[in-house]
ZAMI-491435 format. One record per residue: x, y, z of N, C-alpha, C in turn. Coordinates in steps of 0.001 Angstrom, whole numbers, always signed. Example, Ala and Ser with C-alpha at 12.3 -4.5 7.8 and 13.67 -1.06 7.14 Angstrom:
<sites>
      npx      npy      npz     capx     capy     capz      cpx      cpy      cpz
   +13190    -5690    +7800   +12300    -4500    +7800   +13200    -3300    +7800
   +12850    -2250    +7080   +13670    -1060    +7140   +12900      +30    +7870
</sites>
This chain:
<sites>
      npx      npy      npz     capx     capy     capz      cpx      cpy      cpz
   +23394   -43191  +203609   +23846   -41807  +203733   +22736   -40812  +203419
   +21485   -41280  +202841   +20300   -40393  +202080   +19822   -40085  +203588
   +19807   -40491  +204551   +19408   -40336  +205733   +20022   -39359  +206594
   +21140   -38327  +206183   +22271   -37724  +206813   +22520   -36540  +205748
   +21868   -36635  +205038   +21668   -35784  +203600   +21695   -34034  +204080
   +20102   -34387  +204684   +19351   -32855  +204804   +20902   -32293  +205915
   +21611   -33007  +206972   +21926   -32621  +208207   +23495   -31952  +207758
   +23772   -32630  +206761   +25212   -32319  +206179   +24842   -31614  +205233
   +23390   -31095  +204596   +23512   -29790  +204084   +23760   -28289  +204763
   +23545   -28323  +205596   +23373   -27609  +206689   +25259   -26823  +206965
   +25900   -27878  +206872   +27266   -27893  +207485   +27939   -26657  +206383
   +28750   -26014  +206824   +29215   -24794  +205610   +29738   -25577  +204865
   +30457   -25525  +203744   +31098   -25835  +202629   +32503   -26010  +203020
   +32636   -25006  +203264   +34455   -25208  +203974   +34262   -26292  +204788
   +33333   -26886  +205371   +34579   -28076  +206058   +34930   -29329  +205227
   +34334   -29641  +204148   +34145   -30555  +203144   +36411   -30705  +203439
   +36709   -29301  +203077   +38489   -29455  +202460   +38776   -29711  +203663
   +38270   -29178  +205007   +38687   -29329  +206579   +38913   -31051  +206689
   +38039   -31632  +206430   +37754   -32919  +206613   +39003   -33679  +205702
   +38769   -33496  +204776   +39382   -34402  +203524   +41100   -33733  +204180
   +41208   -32755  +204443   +42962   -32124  +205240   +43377   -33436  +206305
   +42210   -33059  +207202   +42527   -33987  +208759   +42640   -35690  +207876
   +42086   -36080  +206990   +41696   -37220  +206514   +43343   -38121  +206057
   +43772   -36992  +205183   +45100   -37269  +204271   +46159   -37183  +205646
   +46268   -36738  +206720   +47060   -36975  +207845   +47315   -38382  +208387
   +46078   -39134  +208363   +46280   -40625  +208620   +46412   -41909  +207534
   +47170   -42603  +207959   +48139   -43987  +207021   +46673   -43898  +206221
   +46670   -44254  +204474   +45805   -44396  +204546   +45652   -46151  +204132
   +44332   -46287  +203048   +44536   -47498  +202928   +43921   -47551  +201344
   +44605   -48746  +200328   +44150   -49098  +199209   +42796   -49963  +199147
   +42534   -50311  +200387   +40939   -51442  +200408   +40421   -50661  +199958
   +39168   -52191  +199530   +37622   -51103  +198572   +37142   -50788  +199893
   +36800   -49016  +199714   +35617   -48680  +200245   +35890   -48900  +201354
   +37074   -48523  +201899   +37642   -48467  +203502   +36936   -47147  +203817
   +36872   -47066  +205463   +36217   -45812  +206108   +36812   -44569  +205365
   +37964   -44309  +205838   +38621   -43258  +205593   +38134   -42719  +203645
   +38071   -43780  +202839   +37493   -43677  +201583   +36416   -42886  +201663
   +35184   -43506  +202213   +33757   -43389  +202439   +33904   -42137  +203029
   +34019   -42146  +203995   +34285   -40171  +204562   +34806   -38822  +203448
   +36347   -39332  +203007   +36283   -38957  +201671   +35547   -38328  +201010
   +34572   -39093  +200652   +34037   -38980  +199450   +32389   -38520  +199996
   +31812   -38745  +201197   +31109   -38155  +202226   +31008   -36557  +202273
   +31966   -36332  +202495   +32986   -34595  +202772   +32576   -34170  +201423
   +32551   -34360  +200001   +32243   -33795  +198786   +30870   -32821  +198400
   +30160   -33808  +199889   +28693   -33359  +199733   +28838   -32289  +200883
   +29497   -31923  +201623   +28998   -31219  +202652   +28627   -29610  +201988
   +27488   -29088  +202771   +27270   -27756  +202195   +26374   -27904  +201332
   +25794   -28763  +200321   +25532   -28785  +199169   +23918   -29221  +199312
   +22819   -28755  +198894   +21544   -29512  +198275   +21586   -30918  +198483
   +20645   -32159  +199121   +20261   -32928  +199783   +20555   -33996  +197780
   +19772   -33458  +197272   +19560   -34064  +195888   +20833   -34335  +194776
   +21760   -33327  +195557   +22751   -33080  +194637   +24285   -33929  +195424
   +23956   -34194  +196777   +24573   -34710  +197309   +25386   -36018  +196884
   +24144   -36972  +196495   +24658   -38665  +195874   +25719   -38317  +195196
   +25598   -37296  +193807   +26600   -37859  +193258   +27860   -36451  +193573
   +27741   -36393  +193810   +29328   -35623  +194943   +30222   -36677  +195725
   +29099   -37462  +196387   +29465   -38738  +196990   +30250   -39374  +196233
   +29470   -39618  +194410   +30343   -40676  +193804   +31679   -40196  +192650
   +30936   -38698  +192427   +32433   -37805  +192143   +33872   -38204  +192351
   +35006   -38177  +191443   +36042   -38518  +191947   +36829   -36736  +192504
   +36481   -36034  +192192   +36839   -34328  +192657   +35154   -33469  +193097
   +35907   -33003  +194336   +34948   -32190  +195050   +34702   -30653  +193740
   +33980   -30386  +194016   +33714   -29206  +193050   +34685   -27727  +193621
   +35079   -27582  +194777   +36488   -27061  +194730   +37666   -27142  +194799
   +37902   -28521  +194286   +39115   -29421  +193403   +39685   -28426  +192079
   +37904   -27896  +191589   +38527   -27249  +190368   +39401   -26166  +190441
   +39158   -25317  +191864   +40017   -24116  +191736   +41620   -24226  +191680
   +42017   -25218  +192474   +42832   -25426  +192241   +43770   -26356  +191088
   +42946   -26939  +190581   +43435   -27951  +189776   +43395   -27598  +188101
   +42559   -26491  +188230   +42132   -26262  +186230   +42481   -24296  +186715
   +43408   -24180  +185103   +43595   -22608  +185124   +42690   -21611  +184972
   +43356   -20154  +185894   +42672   -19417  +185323   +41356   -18883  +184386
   +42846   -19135  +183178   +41583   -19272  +181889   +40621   -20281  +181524
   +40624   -21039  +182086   +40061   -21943  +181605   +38597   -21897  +182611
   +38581   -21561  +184147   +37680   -21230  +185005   +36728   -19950  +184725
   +37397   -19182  +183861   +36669   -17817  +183274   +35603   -18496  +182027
   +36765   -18979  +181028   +35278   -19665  +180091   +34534   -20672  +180284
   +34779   -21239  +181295   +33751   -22169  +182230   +32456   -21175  +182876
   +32708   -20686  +183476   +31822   -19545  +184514   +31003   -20361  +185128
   +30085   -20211  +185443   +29151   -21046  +186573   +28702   -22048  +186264
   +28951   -23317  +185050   +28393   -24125  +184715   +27711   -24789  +185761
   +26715   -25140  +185172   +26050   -25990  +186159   +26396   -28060  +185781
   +26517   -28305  +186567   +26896   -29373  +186589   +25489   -30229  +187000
   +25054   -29552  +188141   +23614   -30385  +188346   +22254   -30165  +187898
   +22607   -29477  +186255   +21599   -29466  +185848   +20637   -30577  +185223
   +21366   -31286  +185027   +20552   -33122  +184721   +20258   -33391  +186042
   +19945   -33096  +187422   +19724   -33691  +188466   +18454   -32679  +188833
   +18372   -31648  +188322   +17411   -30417  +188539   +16388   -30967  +187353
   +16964   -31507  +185899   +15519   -31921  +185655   +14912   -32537  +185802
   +15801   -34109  +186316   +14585   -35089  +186865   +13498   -34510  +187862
   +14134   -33379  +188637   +13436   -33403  +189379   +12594   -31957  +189880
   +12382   -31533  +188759   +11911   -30528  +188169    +9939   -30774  +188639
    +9411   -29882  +190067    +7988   -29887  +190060    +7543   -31087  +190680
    +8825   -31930  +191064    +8627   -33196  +191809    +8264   -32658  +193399
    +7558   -33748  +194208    +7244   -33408  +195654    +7795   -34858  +196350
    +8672   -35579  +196009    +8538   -37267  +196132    +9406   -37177  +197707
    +9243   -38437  +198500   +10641   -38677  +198940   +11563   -38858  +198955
   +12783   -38366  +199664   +14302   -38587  +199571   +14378   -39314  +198743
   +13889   -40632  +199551   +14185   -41694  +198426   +13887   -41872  +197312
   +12626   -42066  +197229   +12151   -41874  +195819   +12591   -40559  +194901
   +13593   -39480  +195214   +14070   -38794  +194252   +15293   -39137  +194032
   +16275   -39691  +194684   +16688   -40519  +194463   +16993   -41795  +193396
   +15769   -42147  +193643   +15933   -43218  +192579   +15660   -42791  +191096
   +14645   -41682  +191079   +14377   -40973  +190084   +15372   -41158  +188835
   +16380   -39816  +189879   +17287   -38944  +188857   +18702   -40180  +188587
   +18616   -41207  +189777   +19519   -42444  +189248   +19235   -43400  +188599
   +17821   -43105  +187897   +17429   -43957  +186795   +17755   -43236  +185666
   +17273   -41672  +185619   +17538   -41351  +184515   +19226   -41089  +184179
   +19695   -41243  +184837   +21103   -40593  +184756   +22291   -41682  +184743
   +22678   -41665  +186384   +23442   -43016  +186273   +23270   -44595  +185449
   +22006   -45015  +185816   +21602   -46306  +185451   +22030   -46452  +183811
   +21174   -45197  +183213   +21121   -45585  +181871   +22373   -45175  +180978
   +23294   -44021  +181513   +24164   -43114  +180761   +25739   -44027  +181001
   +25542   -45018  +182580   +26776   -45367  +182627   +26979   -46762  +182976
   +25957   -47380  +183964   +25937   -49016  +184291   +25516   -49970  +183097
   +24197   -49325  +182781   +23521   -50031  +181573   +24547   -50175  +180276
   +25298   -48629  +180058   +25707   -48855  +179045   +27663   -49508  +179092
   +27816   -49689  +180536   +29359   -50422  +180496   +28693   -51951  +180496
   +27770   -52389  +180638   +26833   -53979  +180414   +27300   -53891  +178927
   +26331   -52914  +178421   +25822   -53560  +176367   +27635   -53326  +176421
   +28403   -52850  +176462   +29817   -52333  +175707   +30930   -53816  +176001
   +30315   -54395  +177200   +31054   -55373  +177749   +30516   -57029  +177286
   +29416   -56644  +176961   +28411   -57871  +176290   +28837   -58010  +174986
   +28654   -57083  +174181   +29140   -56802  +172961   +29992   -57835  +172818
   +31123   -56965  +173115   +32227   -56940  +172691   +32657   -58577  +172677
   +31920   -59026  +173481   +31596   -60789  +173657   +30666   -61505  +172805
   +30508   -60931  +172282   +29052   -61400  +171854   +27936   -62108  +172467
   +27607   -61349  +173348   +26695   -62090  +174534   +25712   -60865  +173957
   +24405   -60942  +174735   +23094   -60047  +174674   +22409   -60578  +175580
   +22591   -59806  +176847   +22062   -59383  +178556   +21062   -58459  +178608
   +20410   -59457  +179668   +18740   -58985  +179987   +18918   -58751  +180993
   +18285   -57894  +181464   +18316   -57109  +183220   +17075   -57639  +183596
   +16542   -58763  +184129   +14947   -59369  +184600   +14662   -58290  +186019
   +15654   -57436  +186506   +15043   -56840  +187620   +14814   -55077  +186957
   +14867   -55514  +185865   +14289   -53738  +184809   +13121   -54057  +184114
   +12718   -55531  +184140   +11384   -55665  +183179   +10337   -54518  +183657
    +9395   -53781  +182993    +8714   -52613  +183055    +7530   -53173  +184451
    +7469   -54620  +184383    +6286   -54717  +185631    +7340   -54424  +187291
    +8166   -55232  +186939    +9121   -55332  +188123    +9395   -53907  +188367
   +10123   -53160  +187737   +10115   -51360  +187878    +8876   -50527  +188327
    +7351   -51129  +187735    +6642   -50637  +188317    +5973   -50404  +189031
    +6206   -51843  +189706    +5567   -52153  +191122    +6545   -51550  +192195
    +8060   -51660  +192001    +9183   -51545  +193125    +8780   -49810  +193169
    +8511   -49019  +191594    +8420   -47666  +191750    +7268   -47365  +192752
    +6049   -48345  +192953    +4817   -47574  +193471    +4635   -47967  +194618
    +6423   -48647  +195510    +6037   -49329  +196810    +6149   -47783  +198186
    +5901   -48052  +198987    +5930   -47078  +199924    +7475   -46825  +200090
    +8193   -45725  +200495    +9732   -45564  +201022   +10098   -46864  +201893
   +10053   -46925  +202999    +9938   -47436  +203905    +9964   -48837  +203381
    +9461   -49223  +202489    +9704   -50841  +202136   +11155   -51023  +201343
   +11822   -50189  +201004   +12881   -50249  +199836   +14133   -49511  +201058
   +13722   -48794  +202189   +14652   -48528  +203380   +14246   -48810  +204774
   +14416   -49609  +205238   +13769   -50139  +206768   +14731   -49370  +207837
   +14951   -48346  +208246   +15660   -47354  +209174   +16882   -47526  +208436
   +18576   -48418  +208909   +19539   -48171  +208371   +19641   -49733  +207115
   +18846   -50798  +207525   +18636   -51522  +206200   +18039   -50969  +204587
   +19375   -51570  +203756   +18918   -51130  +202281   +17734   -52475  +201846
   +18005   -52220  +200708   +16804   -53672  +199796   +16396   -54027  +201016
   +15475   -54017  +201849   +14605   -54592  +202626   +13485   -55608  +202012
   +13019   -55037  +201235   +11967   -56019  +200612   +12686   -57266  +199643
   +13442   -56787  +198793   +14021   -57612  +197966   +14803   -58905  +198512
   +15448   -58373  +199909   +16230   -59386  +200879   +15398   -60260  +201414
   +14374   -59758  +201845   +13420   -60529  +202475   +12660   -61423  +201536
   +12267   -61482  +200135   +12420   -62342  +199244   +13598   -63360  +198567
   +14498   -62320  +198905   +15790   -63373  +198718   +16283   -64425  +199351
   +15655   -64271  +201244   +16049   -65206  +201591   +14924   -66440  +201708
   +13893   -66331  +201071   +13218   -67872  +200916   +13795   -68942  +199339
   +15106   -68240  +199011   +15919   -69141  +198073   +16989   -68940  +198255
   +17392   -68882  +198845   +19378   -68303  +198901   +19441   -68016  +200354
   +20409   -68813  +201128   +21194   -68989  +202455   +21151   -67409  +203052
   +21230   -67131  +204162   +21308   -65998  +204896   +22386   -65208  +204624
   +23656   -65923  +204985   +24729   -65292  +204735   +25485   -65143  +203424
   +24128   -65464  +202210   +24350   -64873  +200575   +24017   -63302  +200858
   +22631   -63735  +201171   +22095   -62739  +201646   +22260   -61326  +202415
   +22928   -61212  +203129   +23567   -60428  +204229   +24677   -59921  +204380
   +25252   -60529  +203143   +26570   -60020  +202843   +26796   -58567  +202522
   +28144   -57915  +202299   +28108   -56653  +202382   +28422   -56193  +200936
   +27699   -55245  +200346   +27880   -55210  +198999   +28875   -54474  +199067
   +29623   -55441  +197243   +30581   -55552  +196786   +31097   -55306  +195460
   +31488   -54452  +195172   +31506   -53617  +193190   +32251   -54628  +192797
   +32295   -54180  +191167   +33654   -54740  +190501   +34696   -54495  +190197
   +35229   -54300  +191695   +36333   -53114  +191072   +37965   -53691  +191200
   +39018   -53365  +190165   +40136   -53804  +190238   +41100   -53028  +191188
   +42231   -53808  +191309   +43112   -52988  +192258   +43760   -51617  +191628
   +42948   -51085  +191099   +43205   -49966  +190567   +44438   -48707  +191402
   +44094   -48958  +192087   +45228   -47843  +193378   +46747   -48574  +193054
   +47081   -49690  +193116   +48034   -50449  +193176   +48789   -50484  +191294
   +47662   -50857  +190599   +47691   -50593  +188859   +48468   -49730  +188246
   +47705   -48715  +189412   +48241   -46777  +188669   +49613   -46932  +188806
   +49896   -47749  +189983   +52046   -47416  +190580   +52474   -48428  +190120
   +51819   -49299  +189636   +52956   -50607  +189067   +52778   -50284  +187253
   +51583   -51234  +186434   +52160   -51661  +185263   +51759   -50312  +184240
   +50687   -49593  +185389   +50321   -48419  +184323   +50754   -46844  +184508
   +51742   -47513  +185401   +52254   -45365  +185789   +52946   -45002  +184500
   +54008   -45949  +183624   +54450   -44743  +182885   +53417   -44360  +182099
   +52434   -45253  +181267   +51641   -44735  +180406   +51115   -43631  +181370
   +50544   -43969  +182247   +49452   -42716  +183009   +50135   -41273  +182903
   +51734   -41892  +183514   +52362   -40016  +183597   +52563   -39662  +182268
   +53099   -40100  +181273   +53039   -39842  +179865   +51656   -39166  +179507
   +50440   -39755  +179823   +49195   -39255  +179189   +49071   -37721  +180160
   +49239   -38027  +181297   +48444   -36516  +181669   +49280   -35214  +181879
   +50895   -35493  +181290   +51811   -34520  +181438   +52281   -34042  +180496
   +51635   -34615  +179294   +51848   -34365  +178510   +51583   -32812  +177880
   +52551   -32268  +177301   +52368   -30589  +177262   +51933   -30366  +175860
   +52053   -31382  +175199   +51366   -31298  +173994   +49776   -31592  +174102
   +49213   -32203  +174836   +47665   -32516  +174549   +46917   -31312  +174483
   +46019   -31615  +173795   +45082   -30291  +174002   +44287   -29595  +174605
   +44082   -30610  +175442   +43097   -30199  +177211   +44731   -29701  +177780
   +45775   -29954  +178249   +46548   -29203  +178765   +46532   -27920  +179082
   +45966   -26813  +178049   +45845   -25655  +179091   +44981   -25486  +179885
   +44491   -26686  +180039   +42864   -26137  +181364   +43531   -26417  +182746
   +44241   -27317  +182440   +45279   -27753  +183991   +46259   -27066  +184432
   +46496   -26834  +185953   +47784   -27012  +186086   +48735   -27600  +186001
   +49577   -27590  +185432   +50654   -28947  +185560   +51158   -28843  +186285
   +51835   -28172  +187335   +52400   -27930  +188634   +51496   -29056  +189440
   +49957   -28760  +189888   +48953   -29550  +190525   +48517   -31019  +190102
   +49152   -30770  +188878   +48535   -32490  +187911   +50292   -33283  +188428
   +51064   -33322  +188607   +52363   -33538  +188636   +52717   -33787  +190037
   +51654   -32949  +191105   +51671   -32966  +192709   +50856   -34631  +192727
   +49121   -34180  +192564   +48788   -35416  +192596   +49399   -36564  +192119
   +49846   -36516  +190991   +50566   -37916  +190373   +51829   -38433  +191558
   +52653   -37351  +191825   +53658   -37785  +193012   +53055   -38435  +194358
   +52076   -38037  +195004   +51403   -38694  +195971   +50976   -39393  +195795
   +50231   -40031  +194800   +50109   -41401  +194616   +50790   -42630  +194474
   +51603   -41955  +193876   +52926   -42759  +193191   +53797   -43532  +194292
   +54165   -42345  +195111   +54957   -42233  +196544   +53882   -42842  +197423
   +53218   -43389  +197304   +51987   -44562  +198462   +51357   -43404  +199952
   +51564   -41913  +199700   +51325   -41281  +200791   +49760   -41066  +200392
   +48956   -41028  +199278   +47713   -40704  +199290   +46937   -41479  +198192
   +45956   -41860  +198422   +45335   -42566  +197074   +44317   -42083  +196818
   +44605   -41713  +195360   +44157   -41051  +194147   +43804   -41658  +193111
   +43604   -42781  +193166   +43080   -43483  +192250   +42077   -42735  +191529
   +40672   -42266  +192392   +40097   -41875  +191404   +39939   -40551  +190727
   +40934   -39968  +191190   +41413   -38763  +190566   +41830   -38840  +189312
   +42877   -39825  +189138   +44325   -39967  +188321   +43522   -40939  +187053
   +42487   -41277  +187534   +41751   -42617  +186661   +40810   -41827  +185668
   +40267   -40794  +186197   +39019   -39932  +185470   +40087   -38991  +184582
   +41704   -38514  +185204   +41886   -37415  +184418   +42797   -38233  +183288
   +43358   -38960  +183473   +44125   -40479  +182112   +42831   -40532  +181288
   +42015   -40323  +181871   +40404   -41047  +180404   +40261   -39255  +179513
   +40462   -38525  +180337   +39676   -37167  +179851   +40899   -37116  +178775
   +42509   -36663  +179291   +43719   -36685  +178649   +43587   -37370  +177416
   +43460   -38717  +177640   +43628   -39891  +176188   +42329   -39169  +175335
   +41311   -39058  +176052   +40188   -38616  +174741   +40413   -37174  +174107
   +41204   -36003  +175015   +41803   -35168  +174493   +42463   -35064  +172994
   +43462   -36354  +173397   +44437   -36223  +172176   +43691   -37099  +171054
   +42566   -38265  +171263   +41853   -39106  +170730   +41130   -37632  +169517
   +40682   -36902  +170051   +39843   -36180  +169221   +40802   -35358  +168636
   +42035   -34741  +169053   +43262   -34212  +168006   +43622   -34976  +166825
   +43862   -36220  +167123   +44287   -36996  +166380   +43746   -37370  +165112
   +42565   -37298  +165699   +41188   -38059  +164386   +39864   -37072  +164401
   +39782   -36296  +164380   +38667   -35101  +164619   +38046   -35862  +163432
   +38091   -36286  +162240   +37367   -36252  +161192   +36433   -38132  +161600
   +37075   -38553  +162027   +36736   -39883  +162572   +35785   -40065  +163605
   +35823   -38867  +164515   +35118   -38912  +164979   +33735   -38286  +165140
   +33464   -37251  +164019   +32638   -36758  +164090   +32292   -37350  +162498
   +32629   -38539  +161826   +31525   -39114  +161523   +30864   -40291  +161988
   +31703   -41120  +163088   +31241   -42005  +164068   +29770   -41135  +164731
   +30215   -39922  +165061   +28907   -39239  +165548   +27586   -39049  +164789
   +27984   -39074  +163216   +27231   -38332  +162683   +26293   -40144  +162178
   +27277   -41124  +162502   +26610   -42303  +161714   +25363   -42880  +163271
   +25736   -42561  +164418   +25219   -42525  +165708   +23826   -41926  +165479
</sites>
């Protein structure tokens, strides 16, 4: 998609909701990373800076999700936050390629703030202790100082890495179509975890509650629920924000010496 970047900046902003409108008209589907998904979540970036695009892409709300979805007041003492200001400093005085900015600001950001650290949290908790052999500092620094073009071959990704991969591992290991770890989360939300979910985010007692609508938090939850739209990752990001809401009501003193022992 880094290849379609500059062309869909271009596109006004309004069609981002145009798209995602016409989108929710057709059956949709719970598969990972079905078209209609990918477009989705495609549409987030339209309008927007080439750099700032990726993660719009991986956003679960378009950035005018908020108008409708968080109050009034709550959009006034917000005011223009910038959201992509960790993406402006990686790349702050940089001249690199797409790609290579890219990888930049998803080293400093994604890699380390959220993959790396759901590894150590998941290792842990096992008592395991995981080595990443494709982060050792030589391996990073050679892949950092290869030309674009070796790390994207027109619409092929890992080009180089594949092409090493396959003098040990079968073609069709190889060639396969990448694949997350992801649970049936869409299906989760409407079976064993809806009441907790509607309990957590309707709740009129929490303390993030006045930033929402509840009229709009209560819409989404029904469309999901009712199998007409999937929201998974809507309903998944705002259950985590909700629970940590009341998490920090609950125990404010707990947690800010967990912070302070951090």
């Amino acid at each position: 998609a880094l290849r379609l970047a500059r062309s869909m900046s271009w596109l006004p902003r309004a069609t981002g909701p145009l798209v995602r409108r016409a989108l929710s008209l057709l059956p949709h589907s719970d598969r990972y990373m079905s078209l209609q998904f990918r477009l989705c979540q495609l549409s987030h970036g339209f309008g927007h800076p080439p750099d700032h695009q990726p993660f719009l892409w991986m956003g679960s709300f378009a950035p005018e999700d908020k108008i409708w979805l968080t109050t009034e007041d709550f959009r006034h003492r917000v005011g223009s936050a910038r959201w992509h200001a960790p993406v402006d400093y990686w790349l702050d005085g940089t001249s690199l390629h797409s790609i290579e900015r890219h990888q930049r600001t998803m080293m400093g950001t994604y890699l380390a703030d959220d993959i790396l650290a759901k590894v150590d949290r998941a290792s842990m908790y096992n008592s395991l202790e995981v080595r990443s052999p494709l982060l050792a500092h030589e391996v990073v620094s050679f892949a950092l100082a290869l030309p674009p073009e070796a790390k994207m071959n027109g619409l092929r990704t890992k080009s180089l890495l594949k092409k090493v991969a396959r003098r040990y591992f079968p073609r069709n290991l190889v060639e396969r179509t990448k694949h997350g770890f992801a649970p049936p989360l869409a299906a989760m939300l409407r079976g064993p975890m809806r009441q907790m979910i509607e309990d957590e985010i309707l709740a009129p007692a929490n303390p993030l509650a006045p930033w929402f609508d509840r009229t709009q938090l209560a819409r989404l939850l029904s469309e999901h629920m009712s199998n007409r739209f999937d929201h998974r990752k809507k309903i998944w990001n705002l259950f985590h924000l909700f629970r940590f809401g009341r998490v920090i009501a609950e125990k404010p003193f707990a947690l800010a010496s967990a912070s302070a022992r951090a």
